[in-house]
PATORDO-64006 format. One line per 3 residues: their letters; for each residue x, y, z of C-alpha. Coordinates in pm, 1 decimal. Example, Ala and Ser with C-alpha at 12.3 -4.5 7.8 and 13.67 -1.06 7.14 Angstrom:
2
as> 1230.0/-450.0/780.0 | 1367.0/-106.0/714.0
***
This chain:
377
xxx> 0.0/0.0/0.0 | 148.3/326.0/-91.4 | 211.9/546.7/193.3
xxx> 74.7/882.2/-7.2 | -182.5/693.8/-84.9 | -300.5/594.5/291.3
xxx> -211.1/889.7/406.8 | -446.4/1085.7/140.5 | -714.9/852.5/227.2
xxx> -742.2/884.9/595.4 | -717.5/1236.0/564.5 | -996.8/1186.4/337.0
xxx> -1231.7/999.3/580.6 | -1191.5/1247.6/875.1 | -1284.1/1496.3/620.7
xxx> -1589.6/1323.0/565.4 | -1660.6/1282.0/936.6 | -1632.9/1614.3/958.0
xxx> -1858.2/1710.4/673.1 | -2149.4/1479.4/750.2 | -2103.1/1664.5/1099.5
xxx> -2197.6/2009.0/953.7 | -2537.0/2085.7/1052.0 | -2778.1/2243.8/786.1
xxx> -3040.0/2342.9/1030.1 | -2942.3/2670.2/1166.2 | -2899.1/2624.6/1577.1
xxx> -3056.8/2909.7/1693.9 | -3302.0/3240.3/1557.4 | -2990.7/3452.5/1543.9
xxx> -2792.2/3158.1/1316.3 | -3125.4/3096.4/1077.5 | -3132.9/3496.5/1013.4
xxx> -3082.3/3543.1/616.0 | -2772.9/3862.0/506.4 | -2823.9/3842.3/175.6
xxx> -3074.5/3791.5/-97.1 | -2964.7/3815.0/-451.4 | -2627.4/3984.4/-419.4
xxx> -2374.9/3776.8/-212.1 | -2153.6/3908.3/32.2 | -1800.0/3867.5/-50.7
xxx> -1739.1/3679.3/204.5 | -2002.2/3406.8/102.3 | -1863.9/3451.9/-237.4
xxx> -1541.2/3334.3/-173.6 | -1624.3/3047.9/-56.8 | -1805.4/2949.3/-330.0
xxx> -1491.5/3043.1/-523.6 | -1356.1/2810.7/-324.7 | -1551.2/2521.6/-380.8
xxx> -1534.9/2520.2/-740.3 | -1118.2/2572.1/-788.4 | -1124.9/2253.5/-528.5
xxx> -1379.0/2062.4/-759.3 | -1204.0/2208.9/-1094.6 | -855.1/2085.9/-956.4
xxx> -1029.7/1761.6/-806.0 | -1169.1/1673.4/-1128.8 | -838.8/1769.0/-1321.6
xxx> -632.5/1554.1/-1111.7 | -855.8/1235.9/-1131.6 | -787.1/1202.1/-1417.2
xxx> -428.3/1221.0/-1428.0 | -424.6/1003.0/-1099.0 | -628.1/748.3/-1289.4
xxx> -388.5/774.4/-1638.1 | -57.6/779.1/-1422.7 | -178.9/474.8/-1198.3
xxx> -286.1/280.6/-1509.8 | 77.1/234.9/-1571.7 | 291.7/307.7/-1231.5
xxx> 102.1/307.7/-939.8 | 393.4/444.3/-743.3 | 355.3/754.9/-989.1
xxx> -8.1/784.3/-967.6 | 5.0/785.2/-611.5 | 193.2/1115.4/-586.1
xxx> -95.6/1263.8/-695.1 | -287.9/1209.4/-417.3 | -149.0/1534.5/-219.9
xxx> -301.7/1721.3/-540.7 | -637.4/1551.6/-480.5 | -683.3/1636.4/-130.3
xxx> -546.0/1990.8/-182.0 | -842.4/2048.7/-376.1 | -1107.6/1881.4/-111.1
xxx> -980.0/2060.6/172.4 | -1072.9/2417.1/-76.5 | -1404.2/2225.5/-98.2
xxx> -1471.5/2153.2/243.8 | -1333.3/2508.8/381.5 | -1566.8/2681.6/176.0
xxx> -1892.6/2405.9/274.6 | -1755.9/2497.9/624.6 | -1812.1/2889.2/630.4
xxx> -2154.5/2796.3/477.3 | -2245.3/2603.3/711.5 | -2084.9/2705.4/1061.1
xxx> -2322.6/2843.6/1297.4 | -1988.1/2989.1/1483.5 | -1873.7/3193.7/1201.1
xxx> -2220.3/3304.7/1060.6 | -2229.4/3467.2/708.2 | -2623.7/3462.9/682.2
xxx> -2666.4/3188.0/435.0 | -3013.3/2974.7/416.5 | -3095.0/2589.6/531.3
xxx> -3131.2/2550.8/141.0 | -2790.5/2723.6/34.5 | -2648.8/2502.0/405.2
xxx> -2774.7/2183.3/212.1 | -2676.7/2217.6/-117.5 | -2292.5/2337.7/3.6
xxx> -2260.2/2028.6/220.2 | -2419.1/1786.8/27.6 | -2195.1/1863.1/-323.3
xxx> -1888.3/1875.1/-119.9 | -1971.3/1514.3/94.6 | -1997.6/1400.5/-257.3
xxx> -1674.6/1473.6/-411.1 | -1512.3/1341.9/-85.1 | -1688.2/1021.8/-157.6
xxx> -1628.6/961.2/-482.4 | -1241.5/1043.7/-412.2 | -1227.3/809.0/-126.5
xxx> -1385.7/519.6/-377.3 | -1122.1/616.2/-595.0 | -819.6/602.0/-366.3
xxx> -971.6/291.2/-278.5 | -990.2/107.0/-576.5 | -616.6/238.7/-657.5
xxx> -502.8/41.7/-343.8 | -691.3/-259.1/-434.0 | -424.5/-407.2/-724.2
xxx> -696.9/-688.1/-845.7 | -947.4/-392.7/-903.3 | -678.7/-172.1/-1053.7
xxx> -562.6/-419.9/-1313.4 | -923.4/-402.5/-1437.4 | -932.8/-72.2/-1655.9
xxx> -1327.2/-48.6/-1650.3 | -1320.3/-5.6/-1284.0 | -1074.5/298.7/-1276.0
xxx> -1287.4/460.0/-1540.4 | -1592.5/448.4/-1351.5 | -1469.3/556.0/-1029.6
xxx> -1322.0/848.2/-1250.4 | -1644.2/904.2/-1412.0 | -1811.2/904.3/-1098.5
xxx> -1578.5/1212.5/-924.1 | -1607.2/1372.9/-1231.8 | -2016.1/1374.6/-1227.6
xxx> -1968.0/1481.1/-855.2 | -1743.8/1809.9/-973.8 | -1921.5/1882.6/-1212.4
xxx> -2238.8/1849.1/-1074.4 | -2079.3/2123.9/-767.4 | -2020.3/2393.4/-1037.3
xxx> -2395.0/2352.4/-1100.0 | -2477.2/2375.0/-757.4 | -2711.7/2681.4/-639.9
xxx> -2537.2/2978.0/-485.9 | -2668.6/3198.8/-239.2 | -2999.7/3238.6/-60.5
xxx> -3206.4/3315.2/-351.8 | -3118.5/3058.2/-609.0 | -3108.5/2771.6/-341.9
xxx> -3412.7/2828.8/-247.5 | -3531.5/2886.1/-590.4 | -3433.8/2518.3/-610.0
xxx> -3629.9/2419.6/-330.9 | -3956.0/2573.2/-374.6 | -3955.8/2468.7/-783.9
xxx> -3892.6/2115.9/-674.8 | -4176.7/2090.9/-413.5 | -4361.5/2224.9/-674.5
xxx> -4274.2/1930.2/-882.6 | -4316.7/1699.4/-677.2 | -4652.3/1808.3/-576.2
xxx> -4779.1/1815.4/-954.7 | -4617.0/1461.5/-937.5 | -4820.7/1324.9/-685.3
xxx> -5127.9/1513.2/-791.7 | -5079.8/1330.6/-1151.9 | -5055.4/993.7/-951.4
xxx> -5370.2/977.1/-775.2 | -5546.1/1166.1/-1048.6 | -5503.4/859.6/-1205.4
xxx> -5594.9/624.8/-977.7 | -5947.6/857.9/-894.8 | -6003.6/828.9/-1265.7
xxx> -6004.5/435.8/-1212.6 | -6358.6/450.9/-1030.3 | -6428.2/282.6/-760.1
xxx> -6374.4/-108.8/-791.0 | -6726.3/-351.2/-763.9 | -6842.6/-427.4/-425.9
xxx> -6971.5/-792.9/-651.2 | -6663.0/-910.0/-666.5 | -6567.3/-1268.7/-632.6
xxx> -6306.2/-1338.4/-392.5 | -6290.1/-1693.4/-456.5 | -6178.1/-1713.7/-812.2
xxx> -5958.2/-1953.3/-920.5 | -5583.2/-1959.8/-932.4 | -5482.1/-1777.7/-1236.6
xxx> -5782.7/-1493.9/-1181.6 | -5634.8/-1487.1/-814.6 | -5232.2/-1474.3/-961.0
xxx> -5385.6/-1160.8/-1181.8 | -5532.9/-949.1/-932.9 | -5234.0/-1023.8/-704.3
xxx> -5019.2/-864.4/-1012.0 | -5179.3/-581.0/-1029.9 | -5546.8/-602.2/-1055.8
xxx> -5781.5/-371.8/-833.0 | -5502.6/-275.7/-577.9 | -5444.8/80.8/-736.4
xxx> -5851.0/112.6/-709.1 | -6053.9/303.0/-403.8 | -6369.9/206.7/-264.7
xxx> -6653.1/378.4/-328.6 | -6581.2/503.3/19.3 | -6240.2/565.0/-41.3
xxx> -6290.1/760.0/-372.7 | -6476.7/1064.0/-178.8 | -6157.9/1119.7/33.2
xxx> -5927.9/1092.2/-237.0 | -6086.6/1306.1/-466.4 | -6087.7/1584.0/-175.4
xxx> -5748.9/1488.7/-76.7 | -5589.9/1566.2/-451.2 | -5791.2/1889.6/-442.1
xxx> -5596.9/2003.8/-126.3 | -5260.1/1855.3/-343.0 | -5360.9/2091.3/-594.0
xxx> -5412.3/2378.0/-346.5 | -5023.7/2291.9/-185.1 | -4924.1/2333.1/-554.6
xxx> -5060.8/2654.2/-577.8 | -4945.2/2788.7/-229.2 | -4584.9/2699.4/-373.0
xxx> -4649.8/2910.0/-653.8 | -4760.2/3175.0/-413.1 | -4417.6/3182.8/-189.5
xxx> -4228.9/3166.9/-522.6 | -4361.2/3474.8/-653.5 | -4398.5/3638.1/-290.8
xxx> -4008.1/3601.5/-217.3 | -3886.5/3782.7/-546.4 | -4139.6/4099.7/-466.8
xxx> -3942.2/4077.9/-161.9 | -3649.1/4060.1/-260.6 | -3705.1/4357.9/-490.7
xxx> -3822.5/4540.5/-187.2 | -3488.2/4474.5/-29.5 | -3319.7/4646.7/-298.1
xxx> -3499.0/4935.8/-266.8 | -3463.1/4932.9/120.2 | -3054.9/4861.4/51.1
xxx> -3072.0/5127.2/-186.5 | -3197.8/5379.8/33.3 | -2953.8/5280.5/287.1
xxx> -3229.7/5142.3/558.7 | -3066.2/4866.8/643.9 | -3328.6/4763.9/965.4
xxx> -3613.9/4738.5/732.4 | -3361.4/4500.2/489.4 | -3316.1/4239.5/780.4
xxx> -3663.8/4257.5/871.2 | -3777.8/4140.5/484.0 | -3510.0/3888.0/470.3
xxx> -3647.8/3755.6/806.0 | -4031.8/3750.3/654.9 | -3887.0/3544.6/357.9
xxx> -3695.2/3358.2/554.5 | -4051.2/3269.6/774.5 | -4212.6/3242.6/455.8
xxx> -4006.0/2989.8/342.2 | -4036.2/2773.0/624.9 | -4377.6/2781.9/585.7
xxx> -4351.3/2674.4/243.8 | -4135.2/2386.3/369.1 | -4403.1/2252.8/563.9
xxx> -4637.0/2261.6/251.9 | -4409.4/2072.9/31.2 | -4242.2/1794.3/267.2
xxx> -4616.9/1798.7/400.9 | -4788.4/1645.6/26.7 | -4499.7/1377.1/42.0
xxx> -4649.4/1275.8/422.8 | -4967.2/1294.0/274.1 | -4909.8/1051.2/-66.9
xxx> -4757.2/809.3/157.3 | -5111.0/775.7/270.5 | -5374.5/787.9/10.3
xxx> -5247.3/398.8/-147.8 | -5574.9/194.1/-152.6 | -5651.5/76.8/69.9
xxx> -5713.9/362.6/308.5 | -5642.6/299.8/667.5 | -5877.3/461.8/841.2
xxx> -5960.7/410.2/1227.9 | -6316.1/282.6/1365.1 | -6318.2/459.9/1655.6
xxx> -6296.7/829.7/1600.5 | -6135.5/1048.9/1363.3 | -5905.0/1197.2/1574.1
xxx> -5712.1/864.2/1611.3 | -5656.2/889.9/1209.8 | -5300.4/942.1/1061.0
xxx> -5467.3/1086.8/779.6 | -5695.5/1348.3/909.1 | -5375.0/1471.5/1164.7
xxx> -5168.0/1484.8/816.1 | -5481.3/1678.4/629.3 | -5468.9/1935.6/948.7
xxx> -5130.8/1991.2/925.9 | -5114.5/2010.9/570.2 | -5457.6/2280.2/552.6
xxx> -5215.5/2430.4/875.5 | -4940.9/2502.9/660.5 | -5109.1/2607.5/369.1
xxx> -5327.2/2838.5/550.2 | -5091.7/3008.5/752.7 | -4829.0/3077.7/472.6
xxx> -5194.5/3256.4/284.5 | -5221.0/3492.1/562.7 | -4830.5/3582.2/588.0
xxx> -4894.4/3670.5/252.1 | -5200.9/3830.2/319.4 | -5048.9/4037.9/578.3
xxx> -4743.8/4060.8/412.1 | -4584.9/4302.4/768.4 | -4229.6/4236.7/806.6
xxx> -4135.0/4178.7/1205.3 | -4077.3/4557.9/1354.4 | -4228.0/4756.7/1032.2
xxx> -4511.3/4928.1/1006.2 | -4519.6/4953.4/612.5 | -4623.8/4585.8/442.6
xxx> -4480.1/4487.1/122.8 | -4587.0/4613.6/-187.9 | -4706.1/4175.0/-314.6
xxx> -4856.6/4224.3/-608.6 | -5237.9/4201.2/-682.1 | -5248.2/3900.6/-832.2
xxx> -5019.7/3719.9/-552.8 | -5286.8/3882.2/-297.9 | -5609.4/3784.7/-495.8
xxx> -5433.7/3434.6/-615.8 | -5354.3/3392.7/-229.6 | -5712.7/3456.6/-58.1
xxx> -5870.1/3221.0/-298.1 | -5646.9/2943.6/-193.3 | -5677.8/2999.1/155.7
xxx> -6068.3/2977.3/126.7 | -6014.5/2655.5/-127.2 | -5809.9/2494.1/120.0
xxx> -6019.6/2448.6/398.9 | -6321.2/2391.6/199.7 | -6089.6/2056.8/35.3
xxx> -6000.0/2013.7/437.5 | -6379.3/1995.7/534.6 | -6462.6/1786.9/203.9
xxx> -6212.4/1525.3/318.7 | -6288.1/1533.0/668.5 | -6657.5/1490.1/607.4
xxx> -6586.4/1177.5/343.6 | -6397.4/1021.5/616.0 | -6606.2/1095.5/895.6
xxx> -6857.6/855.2/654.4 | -6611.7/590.7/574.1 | -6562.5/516.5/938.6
xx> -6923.1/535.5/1032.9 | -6981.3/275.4/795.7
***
């Protein structure tokens, strides 16, 4: 075993510890407050610098390493140092990110993204090092090119990583937003099925049995059932829309912090940046909340007999009408903490938000009434 070699690779591994250590959930109110929106400060922005020479040298060097080893492994292994020279310009800039102790204002989105490009890079290297020092897996060419190929996809896939507070969470709202027209398409489908016949046999024979079993009715409510889930993508559809809401709510507020940098008030800055910031969390809820929810309209339902308050799925439908409602009236209020000017939202983000506040409870009372049925029954 080369010594550069083991030496690169432990160094490596406590780098990882380290990283998968870094926490992306701000620690306290004073951590979680936002300092910039669409311009970065410089400090932030050299650490992204950072990150990227490590990943452009990182990706450089692989392939050399890989090359070099194919023919002298003693060679190739001097170009481990170069390797971890440009993780440890990764992981120092992930670290400023993400350190609570030296704060530079960035979001749990931009947090996530920073540590999660960098933990990959550091992974991919470490399965390369790895394979290096394992001669049988060496001596087979189509193993060093696809550990190569896979640090490559990792560095390349940092240098399209979101940057700041704005784009990263950007990112996150758009793919909620997916997801939820994802899950809405799902069970659109399986509504559109009907409900299955109550006059079924259950006693068919083998092969009618072996047919159901591979797929048959399973994706099919109850005529029960159907009432729920037909409510229950209606309130999907309403999450969708709430997403839109905080997407289009964040960049009137960001332009309102331009103005309020531009006219040098820099209290009434912090206190917008601290309403997206809430308004983002809110959003969070929303989005995370339709995944909780799909993982519980499959057919069959399972619905309590007792009372409804026992049921995972009307807590989930509270907390998902919760969410959506109260990110409607931050929007409605639209007061940043310690001002007593609103923001300017737009009419059609105020008149697009009302009606999905009122459509939201209206799907909530739809779905709690259909279940309220189903477990009478």
């Amino acid at each position: 075993m080369s010594a550069e070699n083991k030496k690169t690779l432990e160094a490596l591994k406590r780098l990882a510890m380290t990283l998968t250590d870094l926490n992306e959930i701000p620690s306290s109110d004073e951590t979680a407050a936002l300092s910039h929106w669409r311009e970065l400060p410089e400090q932030v922005e050299t650490s992204y610098t950072m990150m990227q020479d490590g990943a452009s040298l990182v990706e450089a060097t692989s392939t050399k390493y890989t090359l070099v080893g194919a023919i002298d492994l003693d060679e190739g292994a001097k170009l481990a140092s170069d390797l971890l020279k440009g993780i440890q310009l990764i992981a120092a800039g992930a670290f400023v990110i993400c350190n609570d102790k030296d704060h530079v204002g960035c979001s749990r989105s931009a947090r996530h993204y920073a540590r999660q490009s960098a933990r990959s890079i550091v992974s991919t290297t470490i399965s390369l090092i790895e394979a290096f020092l394992c001669k049988e897996s060496w001596s087979n060419q189509d193993v060093g090119a696809q550990k190569t190929g896979a640090v490559w996809s990792s560095c390349q896939a940092l240098q399209k990583m979101p940057k700041g507070n704005r784009t990263s969470m950007r990112r996150d709202l758009l793919t909620w937003a997916m997801e939820c027209n994802e899950t809405m398409q799902e069970f659109t489908e399986m509504v559109e099925l009907g409900a299955t016949s109550s006059s079924e046999n259950q006693d068919d024979n083998d092969a009618e049995a072996w047919d159901d079993f591979c797929g048959g009715d399973d994706d099919q409510y109850t005529e029960l059932e159907l009432h729920i889930a037909e409510a229950c993508v209606a309130l999907i559809k309403c999450s969708r829309g709430t997403l839109n809401v905080a997407l289009k709510a964040c960049e009137c507020a960001g332009e309102a912090i331009t103005q309020s940098k531009s006219a040098g008030n820099q209290d009434r800055m912090k206190a917008i940046l601290y309403w997206i910031n809430s308004l983002f969390d809110a959003a969070r809820l929303v989005g995370e909340g339709v995944t909780e929810l799909g993982t519980l309209l499959y057919p069959p339902l399972e619905l309590k007999k007792k009372d409804t308050d026992d049921c995972a799925l009307v807590k989930q439908l509270v907390a998902q009408r919760d969410a959506i409602v109260r990110l409607h009236e931050m929007c409605l209020d639209a007061t940043p903490k310690g001002q007593q000017e609103s923001l300017n939202l737009t009419e059609e983000i105020t008149e697009l938000s009302s009606k999905l506040k009122t459509a939201a409870q209206r799907r909530f009372d739809e779905a709690e009434k259909a279940i309220k049925v189903a477990i009478s029954r």
